[in-house]
Biopython code that builds the backbone (N, CA, C, O; Angstrom):
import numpy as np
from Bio.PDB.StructureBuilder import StructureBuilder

atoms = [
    (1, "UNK", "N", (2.160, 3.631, 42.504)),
    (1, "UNK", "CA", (2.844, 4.866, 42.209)),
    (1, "UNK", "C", (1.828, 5.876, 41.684)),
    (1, "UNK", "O", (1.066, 5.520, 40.785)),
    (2, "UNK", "N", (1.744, 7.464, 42.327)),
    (2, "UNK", "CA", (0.605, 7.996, 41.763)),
    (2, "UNK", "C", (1.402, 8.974, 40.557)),
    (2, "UNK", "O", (2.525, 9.454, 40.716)),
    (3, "UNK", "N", (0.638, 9.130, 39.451)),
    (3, "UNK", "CA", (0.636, 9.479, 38.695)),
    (3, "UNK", "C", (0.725, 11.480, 38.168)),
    (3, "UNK", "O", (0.970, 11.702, 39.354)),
    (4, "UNK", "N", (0.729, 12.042, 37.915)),
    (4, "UNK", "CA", (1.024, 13.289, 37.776)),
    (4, "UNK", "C", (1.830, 14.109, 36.136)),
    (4, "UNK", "O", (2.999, 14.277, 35.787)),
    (5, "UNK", "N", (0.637, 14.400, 35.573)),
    (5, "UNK", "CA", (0.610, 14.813, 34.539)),
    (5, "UNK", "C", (0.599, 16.164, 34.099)),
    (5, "UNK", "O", (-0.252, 16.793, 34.728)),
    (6, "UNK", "N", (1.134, 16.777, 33.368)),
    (6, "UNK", "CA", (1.295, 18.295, 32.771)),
    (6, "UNK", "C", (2.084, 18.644, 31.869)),
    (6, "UNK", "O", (3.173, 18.121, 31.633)),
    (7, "UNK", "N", (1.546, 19.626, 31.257)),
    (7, "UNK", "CA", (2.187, 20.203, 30.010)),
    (7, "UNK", "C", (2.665, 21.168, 30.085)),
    (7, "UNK", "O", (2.049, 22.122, 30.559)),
    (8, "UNK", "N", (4.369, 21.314, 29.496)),
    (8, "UNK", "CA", (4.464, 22.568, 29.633)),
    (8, "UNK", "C", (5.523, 23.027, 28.011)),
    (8, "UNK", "O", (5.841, 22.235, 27.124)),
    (9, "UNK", "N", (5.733, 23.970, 28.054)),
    (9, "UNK", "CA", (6.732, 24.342, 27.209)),
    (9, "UNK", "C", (8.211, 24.630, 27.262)),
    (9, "UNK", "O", (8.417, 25.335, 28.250)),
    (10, "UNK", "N", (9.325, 24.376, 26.608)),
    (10, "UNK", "CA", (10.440, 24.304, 26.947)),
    (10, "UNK", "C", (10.857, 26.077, 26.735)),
    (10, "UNK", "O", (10.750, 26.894, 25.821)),
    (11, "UNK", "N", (11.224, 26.080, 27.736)),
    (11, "UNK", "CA", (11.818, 27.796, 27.797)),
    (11, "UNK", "C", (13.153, 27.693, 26.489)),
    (11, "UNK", "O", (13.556, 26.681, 25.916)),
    (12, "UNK", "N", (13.588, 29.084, 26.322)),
    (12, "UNK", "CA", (14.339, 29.250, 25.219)),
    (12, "UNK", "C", (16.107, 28.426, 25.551)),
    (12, "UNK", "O", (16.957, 28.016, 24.761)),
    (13, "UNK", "N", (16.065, 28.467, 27.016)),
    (13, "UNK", "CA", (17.095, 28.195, 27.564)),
    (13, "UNK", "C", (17.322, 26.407, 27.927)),
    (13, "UNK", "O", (18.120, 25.778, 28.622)),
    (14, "UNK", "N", (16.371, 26.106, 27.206)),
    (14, "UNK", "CA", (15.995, 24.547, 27.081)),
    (14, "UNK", "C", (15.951, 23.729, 28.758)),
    (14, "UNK", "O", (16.304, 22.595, 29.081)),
    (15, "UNK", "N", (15.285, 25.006, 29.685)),
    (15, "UNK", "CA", (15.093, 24.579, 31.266)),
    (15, "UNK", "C", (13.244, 24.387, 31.498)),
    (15, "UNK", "O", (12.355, 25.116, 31.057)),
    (16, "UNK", "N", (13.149, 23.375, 32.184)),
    (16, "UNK", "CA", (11.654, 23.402, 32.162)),
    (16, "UNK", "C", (11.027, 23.825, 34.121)),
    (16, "UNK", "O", (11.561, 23.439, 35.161)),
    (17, "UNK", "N", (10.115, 24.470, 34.003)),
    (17, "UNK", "CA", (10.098, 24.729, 35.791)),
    (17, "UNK", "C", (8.591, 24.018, 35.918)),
    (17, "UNK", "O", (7.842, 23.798, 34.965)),
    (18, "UNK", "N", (8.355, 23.744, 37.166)),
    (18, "UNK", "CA", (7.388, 22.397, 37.467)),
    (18, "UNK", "C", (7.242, 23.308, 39.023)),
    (18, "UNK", "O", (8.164, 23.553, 39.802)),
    (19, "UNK", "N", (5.825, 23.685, 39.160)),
    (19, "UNK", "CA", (5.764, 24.433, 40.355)),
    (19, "UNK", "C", (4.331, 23.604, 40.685)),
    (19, "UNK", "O", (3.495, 23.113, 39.926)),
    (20, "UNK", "N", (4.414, 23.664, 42.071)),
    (20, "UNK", "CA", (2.941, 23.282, 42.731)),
    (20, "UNK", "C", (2.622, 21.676, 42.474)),
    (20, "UNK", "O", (1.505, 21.302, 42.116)),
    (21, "UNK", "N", (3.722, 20.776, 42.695)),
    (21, "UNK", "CA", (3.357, 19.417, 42.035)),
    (21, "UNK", "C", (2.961, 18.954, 43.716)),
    (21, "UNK", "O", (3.352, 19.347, 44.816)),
    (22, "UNK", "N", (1.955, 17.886, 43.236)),
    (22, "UNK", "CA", (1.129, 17.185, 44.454)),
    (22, "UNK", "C", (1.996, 16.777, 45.322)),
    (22, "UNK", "O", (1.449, 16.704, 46.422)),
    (23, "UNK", "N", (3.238, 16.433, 45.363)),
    (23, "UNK", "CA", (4.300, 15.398, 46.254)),
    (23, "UNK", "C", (4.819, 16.238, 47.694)),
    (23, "UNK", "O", (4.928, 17.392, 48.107)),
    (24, "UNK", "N", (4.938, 15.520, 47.922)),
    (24, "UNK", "CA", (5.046, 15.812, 49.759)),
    (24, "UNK", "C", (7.140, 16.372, 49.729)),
    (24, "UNK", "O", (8.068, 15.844, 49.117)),
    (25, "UNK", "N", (7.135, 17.224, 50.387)),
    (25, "UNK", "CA", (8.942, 17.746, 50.369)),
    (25, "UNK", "C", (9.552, 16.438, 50.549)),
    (25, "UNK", "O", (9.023, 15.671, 51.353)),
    (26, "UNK", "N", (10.756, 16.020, 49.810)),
    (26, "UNK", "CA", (11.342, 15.284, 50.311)),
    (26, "UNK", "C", (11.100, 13.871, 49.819)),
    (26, "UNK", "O", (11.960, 13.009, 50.001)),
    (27, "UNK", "N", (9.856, 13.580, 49.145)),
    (27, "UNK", "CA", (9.450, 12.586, 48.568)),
    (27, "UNK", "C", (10.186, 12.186, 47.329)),
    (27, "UNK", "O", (10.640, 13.038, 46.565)),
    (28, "UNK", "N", (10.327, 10.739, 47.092)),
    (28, "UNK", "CA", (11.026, 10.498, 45.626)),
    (28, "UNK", "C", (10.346, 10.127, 44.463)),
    (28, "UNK", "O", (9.660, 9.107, 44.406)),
    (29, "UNK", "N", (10.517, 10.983, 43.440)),
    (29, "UNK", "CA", (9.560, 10.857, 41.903)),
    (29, "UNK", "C", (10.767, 10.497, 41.226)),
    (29, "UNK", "O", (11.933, 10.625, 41.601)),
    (30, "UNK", "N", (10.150, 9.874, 39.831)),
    (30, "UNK", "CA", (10.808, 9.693, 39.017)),
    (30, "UNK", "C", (9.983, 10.742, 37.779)),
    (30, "UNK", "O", (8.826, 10.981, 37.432)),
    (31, "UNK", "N", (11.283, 11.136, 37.425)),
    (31, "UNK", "CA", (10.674, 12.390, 36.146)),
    (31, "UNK", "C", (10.825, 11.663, 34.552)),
    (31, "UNK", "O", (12.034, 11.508, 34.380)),
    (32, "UNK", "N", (10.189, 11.246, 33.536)),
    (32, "UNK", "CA", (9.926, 11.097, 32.045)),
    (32, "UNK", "C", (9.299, 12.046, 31.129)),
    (32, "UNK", "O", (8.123, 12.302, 30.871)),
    (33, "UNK", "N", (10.557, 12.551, 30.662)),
    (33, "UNK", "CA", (10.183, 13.768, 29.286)),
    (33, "UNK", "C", (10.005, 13.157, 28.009)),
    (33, "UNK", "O", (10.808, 12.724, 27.182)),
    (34, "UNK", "N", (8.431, 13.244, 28.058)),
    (34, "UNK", "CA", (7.643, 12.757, 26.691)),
    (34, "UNK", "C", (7.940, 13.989, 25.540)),
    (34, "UNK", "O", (7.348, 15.023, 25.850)),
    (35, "UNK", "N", (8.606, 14.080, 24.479)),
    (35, "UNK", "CA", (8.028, 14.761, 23.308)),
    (35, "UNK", "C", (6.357, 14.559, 22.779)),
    (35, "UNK", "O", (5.779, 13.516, 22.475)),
    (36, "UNK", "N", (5.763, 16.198, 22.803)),
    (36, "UNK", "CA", (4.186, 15.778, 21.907)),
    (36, "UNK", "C", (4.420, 15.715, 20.570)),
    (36, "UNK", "O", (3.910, 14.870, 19.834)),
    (37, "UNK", "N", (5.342, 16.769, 20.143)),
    (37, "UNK", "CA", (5.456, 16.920, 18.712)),
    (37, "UNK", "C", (5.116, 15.138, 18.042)),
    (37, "UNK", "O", (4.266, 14.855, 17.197)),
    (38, "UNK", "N", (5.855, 14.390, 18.580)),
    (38, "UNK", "CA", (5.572, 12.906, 17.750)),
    (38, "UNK", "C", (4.372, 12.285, 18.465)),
    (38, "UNK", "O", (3.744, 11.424, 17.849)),
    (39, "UNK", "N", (3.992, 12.618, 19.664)),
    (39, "UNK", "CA", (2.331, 11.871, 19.560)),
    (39, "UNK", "C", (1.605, 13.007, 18.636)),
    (39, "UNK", "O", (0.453, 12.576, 18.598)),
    (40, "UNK", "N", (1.615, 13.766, 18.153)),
    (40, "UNK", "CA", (0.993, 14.453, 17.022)),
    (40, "UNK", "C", (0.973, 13.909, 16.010)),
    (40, "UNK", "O", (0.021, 13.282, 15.544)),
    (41, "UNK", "N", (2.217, 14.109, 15.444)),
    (41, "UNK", "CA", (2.692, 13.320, 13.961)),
    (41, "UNK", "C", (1.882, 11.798, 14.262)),
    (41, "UNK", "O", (1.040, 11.440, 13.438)),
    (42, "UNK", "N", (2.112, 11.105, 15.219)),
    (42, "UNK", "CA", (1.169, 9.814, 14.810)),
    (42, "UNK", "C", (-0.076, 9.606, 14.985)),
    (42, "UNK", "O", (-0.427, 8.525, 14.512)),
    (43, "UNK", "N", (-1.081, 10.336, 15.584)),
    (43, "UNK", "CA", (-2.502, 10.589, 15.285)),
    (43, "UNK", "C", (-2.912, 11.434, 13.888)),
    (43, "UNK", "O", (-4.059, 11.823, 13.671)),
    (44, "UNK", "N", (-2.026, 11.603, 13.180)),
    (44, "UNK", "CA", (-2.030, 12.652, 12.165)),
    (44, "UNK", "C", (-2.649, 11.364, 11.152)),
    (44, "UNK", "O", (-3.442, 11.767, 10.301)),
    (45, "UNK", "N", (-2.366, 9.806, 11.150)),
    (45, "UNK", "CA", (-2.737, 9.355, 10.046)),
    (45, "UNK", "C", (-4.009, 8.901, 10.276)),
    (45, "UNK", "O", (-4.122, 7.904, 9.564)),
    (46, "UNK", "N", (-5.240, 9.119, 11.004)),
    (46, "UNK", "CA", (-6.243, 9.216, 11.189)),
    (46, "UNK", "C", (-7.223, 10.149, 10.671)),
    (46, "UNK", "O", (-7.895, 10.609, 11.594)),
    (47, "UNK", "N", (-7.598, 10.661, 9.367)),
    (47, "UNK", "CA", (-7.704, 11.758, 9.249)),
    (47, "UNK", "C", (-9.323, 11.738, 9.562)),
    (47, "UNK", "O", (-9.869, 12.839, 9.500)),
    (48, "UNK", "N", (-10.168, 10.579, 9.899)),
    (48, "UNK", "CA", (-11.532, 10.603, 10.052)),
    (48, "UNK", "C", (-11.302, 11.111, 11.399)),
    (48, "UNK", "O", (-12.443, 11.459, 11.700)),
    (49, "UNK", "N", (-10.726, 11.322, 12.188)),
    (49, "UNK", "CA", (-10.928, 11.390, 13.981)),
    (49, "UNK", "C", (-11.528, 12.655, 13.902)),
    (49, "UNK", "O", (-11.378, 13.308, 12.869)),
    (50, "UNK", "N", (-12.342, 13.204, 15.059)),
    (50, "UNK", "CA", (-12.984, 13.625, 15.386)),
    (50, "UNK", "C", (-14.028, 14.263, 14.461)),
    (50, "UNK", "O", (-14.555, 15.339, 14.740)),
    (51, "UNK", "N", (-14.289, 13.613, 13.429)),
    (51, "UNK", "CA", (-15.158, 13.463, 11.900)),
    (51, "UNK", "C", (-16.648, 13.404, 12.537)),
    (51, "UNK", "O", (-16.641, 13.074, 13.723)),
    (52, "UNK", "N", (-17.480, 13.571, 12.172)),
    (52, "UNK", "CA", (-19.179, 12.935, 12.254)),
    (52, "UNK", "C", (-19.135, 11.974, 11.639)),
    (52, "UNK", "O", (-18.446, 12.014, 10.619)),
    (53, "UNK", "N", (-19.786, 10.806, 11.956)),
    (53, "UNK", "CA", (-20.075, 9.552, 11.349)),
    (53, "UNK", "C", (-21.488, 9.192, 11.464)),
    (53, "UNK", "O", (-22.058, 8.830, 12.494)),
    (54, "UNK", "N", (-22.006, 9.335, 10.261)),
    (54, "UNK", "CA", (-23.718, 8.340, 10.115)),
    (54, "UNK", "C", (-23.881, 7.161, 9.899)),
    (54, "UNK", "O", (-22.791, 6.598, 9.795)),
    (55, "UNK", "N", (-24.591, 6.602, 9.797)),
    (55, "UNK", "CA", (-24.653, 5.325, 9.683)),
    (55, "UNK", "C", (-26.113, 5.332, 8.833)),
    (55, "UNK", "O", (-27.161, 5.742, 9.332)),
    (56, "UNK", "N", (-26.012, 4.877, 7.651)),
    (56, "UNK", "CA", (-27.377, 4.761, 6.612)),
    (56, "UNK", "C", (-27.694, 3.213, 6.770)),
    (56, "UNK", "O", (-26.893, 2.371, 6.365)),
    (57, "UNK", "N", (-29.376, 2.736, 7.618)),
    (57, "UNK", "CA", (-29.535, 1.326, 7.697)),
    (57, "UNK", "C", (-28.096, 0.578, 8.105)),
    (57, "UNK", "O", (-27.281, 0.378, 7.204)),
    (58, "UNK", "N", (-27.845, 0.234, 9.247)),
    (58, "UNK", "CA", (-26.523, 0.001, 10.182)),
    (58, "UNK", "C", (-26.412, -1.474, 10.188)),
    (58, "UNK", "O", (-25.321, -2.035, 10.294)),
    (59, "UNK", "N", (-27.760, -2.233, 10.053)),
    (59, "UNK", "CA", (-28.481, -3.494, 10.216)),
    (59, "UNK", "C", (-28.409, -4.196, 9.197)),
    (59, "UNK", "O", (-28.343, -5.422, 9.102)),
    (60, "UNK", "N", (-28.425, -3.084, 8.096)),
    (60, "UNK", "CA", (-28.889, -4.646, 6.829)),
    (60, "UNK", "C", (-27.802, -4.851, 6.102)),
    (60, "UNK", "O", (-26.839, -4.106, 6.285)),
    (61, "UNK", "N", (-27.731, -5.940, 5.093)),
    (61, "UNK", "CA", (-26.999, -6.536, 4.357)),
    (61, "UNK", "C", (-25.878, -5.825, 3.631)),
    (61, "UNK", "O", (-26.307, -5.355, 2.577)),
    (62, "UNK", "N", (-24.773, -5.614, 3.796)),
    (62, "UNK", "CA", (-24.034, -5.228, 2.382)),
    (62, "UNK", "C", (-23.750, -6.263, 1.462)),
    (62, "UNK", "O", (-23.305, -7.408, 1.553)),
    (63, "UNK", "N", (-24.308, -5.200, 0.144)),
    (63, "UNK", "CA", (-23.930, -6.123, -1.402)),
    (63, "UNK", "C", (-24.981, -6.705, -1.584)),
    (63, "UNK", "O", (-24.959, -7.174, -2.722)),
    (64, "UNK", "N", (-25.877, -6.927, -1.090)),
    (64, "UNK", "CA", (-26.825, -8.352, -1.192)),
    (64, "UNK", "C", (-27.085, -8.699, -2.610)),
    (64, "UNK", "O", (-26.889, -9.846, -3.010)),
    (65, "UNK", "N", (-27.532, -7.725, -3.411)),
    (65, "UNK", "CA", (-27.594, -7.801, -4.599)),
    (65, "UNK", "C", (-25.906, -8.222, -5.530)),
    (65, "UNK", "O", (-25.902, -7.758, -6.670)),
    (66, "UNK", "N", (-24.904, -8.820, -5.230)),
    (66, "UNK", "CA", (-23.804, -8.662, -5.740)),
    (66, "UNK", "C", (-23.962, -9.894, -5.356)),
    (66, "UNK", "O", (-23.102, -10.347, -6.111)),
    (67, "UNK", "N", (-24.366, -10.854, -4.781)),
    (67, "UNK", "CA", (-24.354, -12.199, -4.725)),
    (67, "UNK", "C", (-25.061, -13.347, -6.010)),
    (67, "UNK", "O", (-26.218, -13.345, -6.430)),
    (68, "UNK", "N", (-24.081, -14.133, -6.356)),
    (68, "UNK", "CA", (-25.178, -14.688, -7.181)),
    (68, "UNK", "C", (-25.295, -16.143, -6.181)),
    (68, "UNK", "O", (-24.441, -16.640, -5.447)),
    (69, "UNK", "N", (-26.528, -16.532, -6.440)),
    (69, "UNK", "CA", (-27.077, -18.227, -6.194)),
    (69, "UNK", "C", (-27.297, -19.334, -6.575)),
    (69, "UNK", "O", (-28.444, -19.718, -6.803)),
    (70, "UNK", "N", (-26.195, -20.116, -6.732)),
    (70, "UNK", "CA", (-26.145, -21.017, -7.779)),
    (70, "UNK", "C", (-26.860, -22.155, -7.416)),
    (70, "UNK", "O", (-26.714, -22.530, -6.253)),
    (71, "UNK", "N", (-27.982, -23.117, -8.522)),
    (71, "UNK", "CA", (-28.906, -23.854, -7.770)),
    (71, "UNK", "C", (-28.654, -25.073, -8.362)),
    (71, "UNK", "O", (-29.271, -26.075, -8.000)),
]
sb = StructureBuilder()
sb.init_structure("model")
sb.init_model(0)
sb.init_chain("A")
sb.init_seg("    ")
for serial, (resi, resn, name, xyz) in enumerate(atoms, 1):
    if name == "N":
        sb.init_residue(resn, " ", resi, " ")
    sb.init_atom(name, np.array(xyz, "f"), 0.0, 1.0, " ", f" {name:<3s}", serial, name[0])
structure = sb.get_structure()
């Protein structure tokens, strides 16, 4: 099944129009109206995403010194 994606906005009249879609006249789709508003709200508890991240010495030990060695 090929796939076909777009965004649009709901007119005031709560009608949505879909012009120029890839499908051949006459062909049968099945249509699924995703709300974004809630894929928003749930990437929202990520607040590092699209953050810079460094990495200070990536390799060595954490704590090392917080270990004791009992002999």
């Amino acid at each position: 099944m090929e796939t076909y994606r777009v965004q649009k906005k709901v007119a005031t009249n709560g009608e949505l129009q879909l012009k120029a879609l890839p499908f051949r006249e006459g062909e049968l789709v099945e249509v699924i109206i995703l709300g974004r508003e809630r894929e928003v709200q749930k990437s929202d508890h990520s607040l590092l995403r699209g953050k810079v991240i460094s990495y200070i010495d990536p390799t060595e030990p954490v704590a090392q010194n917080d270990w004791e060695l009992e002999q």
